[in-house]
KELO-405981 format. One record per atom (N, C-alpha, C): residue number from 1; residue in one letter; atom name; x, y, z. Coordinates in nm, 4 decimals. Layout:
BEGIN
<num: NUM | residuo: A | atomo: CA | u: X | v: Y | w: Z>
...
// end
This chain:
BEGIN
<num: 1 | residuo: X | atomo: N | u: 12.4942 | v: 9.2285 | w: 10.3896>
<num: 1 | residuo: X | atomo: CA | u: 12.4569 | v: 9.1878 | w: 10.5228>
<num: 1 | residuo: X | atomo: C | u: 12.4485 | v: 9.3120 | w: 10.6112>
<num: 2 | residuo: X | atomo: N | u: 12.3243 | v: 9.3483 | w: 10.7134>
<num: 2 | residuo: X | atomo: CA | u: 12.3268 | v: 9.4442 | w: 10.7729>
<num: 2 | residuo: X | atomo: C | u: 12.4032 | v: 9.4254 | w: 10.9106>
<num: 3 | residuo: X | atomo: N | u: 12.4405 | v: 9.5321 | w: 10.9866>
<num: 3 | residuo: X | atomo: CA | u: 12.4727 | v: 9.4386 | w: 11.0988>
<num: 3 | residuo: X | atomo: C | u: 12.3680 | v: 9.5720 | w: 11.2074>
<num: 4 | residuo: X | atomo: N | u: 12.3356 | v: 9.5350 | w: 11.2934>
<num: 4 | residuo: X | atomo: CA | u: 12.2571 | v: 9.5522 | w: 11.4300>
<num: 4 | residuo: X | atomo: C | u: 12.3203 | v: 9.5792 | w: 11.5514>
<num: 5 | residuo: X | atomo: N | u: 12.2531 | v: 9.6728 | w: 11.6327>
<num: 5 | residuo: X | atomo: CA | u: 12.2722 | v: 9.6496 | w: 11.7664>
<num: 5 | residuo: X | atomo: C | u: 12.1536 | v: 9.6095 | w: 11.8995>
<num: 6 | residuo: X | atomo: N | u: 12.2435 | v: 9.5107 | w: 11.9660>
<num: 6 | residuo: X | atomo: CA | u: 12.0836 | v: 9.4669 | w: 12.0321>
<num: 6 | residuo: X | atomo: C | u: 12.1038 | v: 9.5504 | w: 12.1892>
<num: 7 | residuo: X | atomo: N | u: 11.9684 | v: 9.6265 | w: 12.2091>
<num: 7 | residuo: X | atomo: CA | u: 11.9411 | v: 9.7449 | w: 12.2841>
<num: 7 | residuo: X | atomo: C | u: 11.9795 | v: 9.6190 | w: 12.4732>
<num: 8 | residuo: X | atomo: N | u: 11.9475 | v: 9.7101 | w: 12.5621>
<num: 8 | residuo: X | atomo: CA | u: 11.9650 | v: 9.7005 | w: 12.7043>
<num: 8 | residuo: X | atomo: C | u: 11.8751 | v: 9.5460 | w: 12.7294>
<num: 9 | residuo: X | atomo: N | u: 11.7462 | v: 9.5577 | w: 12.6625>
<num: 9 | residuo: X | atomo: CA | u: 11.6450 | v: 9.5316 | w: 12.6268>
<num: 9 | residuo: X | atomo: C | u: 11.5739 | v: 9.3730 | w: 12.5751>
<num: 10 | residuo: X | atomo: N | u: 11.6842 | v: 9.3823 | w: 12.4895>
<num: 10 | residuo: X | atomo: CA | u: 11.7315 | v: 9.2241 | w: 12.3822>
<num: 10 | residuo: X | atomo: C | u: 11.6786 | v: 9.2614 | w: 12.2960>
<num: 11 | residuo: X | atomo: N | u: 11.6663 | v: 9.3804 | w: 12.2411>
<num: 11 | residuo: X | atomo: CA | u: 11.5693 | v: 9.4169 | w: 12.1151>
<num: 11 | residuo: X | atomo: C | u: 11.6668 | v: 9.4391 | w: 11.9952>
<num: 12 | residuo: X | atomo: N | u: 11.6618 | v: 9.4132 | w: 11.9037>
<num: 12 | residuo: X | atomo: CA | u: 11.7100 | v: 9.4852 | w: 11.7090>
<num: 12 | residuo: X | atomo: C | u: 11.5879 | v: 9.5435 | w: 11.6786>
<num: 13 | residuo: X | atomo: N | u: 11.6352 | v: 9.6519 | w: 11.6025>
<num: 13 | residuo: X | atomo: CA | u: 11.5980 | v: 9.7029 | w: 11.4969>
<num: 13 | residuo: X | atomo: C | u: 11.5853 | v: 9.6292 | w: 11.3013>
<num: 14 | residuo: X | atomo: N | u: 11.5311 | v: 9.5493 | w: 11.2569>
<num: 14 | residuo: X | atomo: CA | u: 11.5094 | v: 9.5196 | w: 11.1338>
<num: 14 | residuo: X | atomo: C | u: 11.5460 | v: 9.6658 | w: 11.0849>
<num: 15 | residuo: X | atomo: N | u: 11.6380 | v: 9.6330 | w: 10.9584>
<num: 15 | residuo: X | atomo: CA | u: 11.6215 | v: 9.7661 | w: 10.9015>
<num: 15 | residuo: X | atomo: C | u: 11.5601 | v: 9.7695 | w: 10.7821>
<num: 16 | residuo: X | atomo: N | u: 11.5398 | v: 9.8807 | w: 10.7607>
<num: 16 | residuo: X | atomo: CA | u: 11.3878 | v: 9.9193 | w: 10.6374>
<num: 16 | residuo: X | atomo: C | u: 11.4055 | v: 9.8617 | w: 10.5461>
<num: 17 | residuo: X | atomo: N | u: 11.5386 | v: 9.8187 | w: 10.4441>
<num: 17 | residuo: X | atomo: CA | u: 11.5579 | v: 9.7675 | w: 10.3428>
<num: 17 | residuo: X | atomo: C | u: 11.4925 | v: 9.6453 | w: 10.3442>
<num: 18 | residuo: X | atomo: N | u: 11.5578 | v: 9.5891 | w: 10.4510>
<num: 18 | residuo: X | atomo: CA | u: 11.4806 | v: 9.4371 | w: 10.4857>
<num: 18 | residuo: X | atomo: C | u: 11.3343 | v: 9.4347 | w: 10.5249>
<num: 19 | residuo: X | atomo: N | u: 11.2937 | v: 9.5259 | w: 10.5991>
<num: 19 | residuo: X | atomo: CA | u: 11.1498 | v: 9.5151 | w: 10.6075>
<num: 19 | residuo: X | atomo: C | u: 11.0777 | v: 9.5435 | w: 10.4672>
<num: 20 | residuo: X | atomo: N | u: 11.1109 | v: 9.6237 | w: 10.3951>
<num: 20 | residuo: X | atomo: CA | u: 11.0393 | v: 9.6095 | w: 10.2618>
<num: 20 | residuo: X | atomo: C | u: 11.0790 | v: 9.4724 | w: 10.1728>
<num: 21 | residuo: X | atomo: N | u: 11.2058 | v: 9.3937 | w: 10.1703>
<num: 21 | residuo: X | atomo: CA | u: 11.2178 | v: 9.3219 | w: 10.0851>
<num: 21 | residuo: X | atomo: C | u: 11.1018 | v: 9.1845 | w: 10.1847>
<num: 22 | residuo: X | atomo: N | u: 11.1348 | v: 9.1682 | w: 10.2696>
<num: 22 | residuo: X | atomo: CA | u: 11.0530 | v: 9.0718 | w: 10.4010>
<num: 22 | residuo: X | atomo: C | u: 10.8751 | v: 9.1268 | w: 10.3749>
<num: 23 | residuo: X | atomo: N | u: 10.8504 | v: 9.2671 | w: 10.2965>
<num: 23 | residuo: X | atomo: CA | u: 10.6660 | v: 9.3050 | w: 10.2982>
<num: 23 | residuo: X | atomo: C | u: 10.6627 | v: 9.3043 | w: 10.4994>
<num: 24 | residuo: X | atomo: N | u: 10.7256 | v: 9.3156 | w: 10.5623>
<num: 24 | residuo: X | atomo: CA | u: 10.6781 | v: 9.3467 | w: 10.7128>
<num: 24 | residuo: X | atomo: C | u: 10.6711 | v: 9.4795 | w: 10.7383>
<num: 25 | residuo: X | atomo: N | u: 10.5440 | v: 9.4623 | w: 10.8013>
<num: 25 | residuo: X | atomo: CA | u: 10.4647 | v: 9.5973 | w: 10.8771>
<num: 25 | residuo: X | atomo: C | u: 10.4755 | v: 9.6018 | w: 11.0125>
<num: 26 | residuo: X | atomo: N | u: 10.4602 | v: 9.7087 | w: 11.0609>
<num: 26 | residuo: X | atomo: CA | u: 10.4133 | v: 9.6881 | w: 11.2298>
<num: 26 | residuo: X | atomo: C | u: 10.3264 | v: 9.6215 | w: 11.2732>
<num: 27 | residuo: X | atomo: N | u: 10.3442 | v: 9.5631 | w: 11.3542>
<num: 27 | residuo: X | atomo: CA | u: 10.3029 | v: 9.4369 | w: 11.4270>
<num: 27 | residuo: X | atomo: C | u: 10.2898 | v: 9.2836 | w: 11.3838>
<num: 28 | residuo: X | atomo: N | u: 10.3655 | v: 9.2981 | w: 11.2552>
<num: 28 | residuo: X | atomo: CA | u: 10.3922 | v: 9.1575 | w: 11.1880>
<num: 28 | residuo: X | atomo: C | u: 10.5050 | v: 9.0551 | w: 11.2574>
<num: 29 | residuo: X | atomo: N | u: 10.4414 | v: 8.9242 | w: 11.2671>
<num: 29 | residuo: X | atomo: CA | u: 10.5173 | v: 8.8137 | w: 11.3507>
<num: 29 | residuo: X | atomo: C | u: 10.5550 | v: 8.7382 | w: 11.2628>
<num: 30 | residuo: X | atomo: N | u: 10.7220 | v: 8.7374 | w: 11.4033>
<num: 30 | residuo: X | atomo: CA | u: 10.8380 | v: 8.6780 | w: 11.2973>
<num: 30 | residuo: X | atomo: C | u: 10.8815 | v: 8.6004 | w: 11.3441>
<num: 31 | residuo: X | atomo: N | u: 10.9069 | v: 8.4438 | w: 11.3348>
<num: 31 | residuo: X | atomo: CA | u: 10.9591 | v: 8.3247 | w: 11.3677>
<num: 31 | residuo: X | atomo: C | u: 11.1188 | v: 8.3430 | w: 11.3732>
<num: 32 | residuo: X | atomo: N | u: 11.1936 | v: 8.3281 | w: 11.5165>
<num: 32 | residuo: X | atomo: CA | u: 11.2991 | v: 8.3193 | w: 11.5223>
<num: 32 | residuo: X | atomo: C | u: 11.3266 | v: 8.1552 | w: 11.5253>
<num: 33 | residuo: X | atomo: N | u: 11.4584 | v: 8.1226 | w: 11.4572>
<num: 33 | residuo: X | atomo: CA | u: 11.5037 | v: 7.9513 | w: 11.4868>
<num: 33 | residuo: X | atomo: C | u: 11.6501 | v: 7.9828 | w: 11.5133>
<num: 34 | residuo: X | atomo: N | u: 11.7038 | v: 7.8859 | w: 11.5738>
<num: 34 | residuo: X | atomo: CA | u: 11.8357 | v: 7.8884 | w: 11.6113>
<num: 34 | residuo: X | atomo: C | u: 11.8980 | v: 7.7285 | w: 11.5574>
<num: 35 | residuo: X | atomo: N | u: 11.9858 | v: 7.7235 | w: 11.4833>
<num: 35 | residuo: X | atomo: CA | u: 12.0083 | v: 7.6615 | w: 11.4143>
<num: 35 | residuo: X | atomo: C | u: 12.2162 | v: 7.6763 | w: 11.4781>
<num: 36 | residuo: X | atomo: N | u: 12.2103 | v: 7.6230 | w: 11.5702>
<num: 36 | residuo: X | atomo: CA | u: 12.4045 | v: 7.5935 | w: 11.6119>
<num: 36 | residuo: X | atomo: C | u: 12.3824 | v: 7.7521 | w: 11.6171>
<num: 37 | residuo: X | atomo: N | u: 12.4952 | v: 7.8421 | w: 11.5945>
<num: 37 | residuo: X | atomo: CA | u: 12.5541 | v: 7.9834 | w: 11.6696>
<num: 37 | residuo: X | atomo: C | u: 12.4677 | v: 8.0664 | w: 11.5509>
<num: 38 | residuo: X | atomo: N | u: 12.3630 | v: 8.0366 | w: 11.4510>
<num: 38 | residuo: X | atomo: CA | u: 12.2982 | v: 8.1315 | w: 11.3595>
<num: 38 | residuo: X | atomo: C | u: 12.1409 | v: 8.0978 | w: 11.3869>
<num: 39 | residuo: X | atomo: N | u: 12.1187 | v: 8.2201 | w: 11.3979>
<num: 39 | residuo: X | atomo: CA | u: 11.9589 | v: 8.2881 | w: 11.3996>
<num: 39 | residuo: X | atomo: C | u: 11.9262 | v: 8.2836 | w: 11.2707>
<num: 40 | residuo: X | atomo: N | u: 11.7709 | v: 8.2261 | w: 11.2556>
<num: 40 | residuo: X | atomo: CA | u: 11.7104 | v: 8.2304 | w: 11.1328>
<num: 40 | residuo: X | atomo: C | u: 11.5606 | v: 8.3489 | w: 11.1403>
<num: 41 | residuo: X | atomo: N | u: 11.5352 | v: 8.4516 | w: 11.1072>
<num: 41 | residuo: X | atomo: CA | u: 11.4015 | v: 8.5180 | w: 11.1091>
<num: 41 | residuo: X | atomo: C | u: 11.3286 | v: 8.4523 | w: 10.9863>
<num: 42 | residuo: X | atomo: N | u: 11.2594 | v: 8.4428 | w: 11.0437>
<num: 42 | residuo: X | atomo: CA | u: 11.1267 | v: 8.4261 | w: 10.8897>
<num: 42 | residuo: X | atomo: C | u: 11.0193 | v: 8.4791 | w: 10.9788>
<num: 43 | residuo: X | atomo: N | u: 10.9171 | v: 8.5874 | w: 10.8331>
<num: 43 | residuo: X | atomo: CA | u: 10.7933 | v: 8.6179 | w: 10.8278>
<num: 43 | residuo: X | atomo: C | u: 10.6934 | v: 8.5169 | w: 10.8647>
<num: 44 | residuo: X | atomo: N | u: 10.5978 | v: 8.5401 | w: 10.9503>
<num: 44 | residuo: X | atomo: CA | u: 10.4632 | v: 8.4628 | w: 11.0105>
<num: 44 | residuo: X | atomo: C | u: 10.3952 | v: 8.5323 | w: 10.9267>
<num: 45 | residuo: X | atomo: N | u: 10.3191 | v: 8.4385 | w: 10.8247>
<num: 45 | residuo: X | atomo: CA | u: 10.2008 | v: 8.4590 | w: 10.7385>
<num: 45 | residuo: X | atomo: C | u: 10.0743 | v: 8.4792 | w: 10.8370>
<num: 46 | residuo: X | atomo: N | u: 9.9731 | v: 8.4742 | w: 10.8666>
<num: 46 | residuo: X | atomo: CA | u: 9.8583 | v: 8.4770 | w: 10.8680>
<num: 46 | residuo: X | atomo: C | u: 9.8016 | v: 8.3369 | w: 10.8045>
<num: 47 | residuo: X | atomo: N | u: 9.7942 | v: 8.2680 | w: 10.8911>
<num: 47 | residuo: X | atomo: CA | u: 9.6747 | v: 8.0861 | w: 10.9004>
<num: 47 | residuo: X | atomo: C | u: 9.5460 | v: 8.1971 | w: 10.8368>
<num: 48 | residuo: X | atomo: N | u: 9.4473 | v: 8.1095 | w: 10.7296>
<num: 48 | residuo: X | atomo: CA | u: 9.2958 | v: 8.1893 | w: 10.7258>
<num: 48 | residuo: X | atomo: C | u: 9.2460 | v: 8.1162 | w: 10.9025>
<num: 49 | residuo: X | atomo: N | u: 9.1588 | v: 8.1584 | w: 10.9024>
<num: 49 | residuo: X | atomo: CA | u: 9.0582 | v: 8.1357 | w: 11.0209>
<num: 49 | residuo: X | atomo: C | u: 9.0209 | v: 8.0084 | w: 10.9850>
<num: 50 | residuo: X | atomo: N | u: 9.0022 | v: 7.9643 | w: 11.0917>
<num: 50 | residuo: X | atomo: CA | u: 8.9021 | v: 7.8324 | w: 11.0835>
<num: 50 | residuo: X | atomo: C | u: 8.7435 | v: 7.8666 | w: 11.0247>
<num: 51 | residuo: X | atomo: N | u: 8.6730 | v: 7.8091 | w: 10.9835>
<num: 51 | residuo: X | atomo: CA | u: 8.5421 | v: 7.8471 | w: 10.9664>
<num: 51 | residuo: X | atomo: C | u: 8.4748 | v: 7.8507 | w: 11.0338>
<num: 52 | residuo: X | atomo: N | u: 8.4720 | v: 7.7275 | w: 11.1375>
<num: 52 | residuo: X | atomo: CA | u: 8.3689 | v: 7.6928 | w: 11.2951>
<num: 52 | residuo: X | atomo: C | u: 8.3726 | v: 7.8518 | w: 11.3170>
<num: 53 | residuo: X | atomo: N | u: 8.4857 | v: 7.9158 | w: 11.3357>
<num: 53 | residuo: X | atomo: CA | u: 8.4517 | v: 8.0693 | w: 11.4362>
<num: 53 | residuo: X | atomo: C | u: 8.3474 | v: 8.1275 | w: 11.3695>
<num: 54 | residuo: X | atomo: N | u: 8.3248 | v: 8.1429 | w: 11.2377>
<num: 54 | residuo: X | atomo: CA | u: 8.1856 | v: 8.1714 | w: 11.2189>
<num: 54 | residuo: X | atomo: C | u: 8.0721 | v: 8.1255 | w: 11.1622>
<num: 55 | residuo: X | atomo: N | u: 8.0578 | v: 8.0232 | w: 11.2425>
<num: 55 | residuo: X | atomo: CA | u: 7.9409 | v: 7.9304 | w: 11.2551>
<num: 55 | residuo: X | atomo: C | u: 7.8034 | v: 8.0418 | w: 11.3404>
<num: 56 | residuo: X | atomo: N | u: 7.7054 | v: 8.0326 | w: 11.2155>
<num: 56 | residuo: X | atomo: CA | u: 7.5960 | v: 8.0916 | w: 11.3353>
<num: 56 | residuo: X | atomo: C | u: 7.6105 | v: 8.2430 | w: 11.3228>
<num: 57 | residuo: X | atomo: N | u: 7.6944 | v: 8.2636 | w: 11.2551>
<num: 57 | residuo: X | atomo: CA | u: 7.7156 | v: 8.4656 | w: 11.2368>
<num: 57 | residuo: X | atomo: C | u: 7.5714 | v: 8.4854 | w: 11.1544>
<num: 58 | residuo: X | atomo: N | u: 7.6026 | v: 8.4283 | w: 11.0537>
<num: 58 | residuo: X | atomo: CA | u: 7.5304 | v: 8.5259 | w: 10.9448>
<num: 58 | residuo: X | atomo: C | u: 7.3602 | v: 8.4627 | w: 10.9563>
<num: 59 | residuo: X | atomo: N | u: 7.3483 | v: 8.3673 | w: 11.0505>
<num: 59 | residuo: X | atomo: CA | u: 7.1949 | v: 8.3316 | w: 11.0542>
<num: 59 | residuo: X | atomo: C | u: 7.1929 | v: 8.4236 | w: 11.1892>
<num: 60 | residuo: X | atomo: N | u: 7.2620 | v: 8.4457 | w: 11.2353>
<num: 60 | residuo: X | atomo: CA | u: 7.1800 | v: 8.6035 | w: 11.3696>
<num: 60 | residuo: X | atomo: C | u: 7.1215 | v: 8.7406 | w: 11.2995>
<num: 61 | residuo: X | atomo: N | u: 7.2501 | v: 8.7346 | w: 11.1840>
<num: 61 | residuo: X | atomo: CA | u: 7.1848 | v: 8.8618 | w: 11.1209>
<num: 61 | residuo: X | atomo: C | u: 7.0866 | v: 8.8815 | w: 11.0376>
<num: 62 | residuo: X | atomo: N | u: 6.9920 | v: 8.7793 | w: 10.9764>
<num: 62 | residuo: X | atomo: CA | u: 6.9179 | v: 8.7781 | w: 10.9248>
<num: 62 | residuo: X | atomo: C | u: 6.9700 | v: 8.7900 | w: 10.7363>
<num: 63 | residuo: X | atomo: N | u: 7.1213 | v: 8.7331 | w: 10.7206>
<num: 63 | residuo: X | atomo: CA | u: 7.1712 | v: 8.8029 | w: 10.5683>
<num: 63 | residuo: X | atomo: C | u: 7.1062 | v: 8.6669 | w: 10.5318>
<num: 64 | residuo: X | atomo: N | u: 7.1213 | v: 8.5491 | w: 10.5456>
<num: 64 | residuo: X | atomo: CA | u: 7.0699 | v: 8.4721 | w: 10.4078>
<num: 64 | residuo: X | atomo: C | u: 6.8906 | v: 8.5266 | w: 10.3810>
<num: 65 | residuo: X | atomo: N | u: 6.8541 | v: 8.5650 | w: 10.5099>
<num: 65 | residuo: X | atomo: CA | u: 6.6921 | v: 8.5828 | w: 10.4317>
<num: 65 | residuo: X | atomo: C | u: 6.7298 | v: 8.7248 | w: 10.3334>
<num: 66 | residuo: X | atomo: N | u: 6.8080 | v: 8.8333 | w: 10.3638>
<num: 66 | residuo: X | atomo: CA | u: 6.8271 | v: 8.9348 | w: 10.3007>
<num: 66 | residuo: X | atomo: C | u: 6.8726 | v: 8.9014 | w: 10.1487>
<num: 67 | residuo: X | atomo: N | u: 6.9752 | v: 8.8402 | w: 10.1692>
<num: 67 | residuo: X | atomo: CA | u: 7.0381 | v: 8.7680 | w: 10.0519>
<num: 67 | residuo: X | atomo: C | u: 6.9101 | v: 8.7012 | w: 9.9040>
<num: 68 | residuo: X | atomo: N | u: 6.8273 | v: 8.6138 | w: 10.0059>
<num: 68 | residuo: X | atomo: CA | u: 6.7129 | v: 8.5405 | w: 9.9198>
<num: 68 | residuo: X | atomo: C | u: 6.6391 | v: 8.6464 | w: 9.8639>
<num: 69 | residuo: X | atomo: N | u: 6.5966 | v: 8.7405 | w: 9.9313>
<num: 69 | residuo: X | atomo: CA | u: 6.4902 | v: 8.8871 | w: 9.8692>
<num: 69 | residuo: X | atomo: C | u: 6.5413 | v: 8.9228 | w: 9.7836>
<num: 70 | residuo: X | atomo: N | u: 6.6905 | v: 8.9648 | w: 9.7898>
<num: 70 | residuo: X | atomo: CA | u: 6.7353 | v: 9.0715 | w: 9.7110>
<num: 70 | residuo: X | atomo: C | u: 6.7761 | v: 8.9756 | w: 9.5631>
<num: 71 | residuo: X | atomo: N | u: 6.7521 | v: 8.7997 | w: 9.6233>
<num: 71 | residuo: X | atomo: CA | u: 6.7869 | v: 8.7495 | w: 9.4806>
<num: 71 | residuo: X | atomo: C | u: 6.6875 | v: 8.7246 | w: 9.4050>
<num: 72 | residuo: X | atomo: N | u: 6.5722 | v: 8.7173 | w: 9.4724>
<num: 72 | residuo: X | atomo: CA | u: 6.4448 | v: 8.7148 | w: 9.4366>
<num: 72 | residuo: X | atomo: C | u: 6.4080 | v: 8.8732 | w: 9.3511>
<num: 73 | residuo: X | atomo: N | u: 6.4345 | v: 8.9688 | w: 9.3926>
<num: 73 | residuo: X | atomo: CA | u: 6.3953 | v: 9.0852 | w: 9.3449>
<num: 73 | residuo: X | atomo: C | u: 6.5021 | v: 9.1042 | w: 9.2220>
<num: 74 | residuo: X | atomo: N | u: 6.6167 | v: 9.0730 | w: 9.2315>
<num: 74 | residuo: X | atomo: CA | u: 6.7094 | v: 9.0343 | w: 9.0912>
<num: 74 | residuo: X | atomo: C | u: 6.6619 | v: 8.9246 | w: 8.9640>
<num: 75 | residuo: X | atomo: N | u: 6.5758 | v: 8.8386 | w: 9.0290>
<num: 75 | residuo: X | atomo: CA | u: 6.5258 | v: 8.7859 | w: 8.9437>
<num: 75 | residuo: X | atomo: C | u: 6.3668 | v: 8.8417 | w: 8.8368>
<num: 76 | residuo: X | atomo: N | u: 6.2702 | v: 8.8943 | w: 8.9737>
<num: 76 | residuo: X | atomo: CA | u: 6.1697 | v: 8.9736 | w: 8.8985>
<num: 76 | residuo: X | atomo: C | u: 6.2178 | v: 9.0774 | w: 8.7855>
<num: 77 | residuo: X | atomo: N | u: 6.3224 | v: 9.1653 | w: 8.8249>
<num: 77 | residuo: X | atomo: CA | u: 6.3687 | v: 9.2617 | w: 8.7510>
<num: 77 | residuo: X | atomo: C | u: 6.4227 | v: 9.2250 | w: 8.5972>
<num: 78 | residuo: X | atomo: N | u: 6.5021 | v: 9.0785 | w: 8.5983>
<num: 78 | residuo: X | atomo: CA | u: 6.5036 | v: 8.9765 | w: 8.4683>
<num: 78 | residuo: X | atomo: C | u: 6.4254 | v: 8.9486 | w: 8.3908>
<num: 79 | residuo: X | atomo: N | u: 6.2819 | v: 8.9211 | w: 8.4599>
<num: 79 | residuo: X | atomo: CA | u: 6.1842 | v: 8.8176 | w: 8.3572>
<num: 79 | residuo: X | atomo: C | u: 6.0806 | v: 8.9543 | w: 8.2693>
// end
């Protein structure tokens, strides 16, 4: 068990052991719970994205027509 000091601030220091066994980096978010007089940390994964956010990307850029050529020209190069 490590033990800590909490700064002026309300801040700890995680120490390195634990940040490597935890895989936390800088700026990785960490779920505090309070559970009666004990603190629980757990690692915040990363949710994937929703998809809606990129709705409409890749038809601005013109990739599915790029996409179709270059599958089209993969195919001439076959036959």
């Amino acid at each position: 068990m490590a033990v800590v000091t909490l700064s002026s601030k309300g801040q700890i220091v995680i120490p390195r052991d634990i940040r490597r066994r935890l895989r936390l980096e800088e700026g990785a978010k960490v779920e505090i719970a309070v559970s009666g007089q004990t603190a629980v940390l757990r690692p915040l994964r990363g949710k994937p994205a929703d998809w809606r956010r990129w709705e409409g990307t890749f038809a601005k850029r013109g990739l599915l027509k790029a996409l179709a050529e270059e599958h089209a020209a993969e195919i001439a190069e076959d036959a």
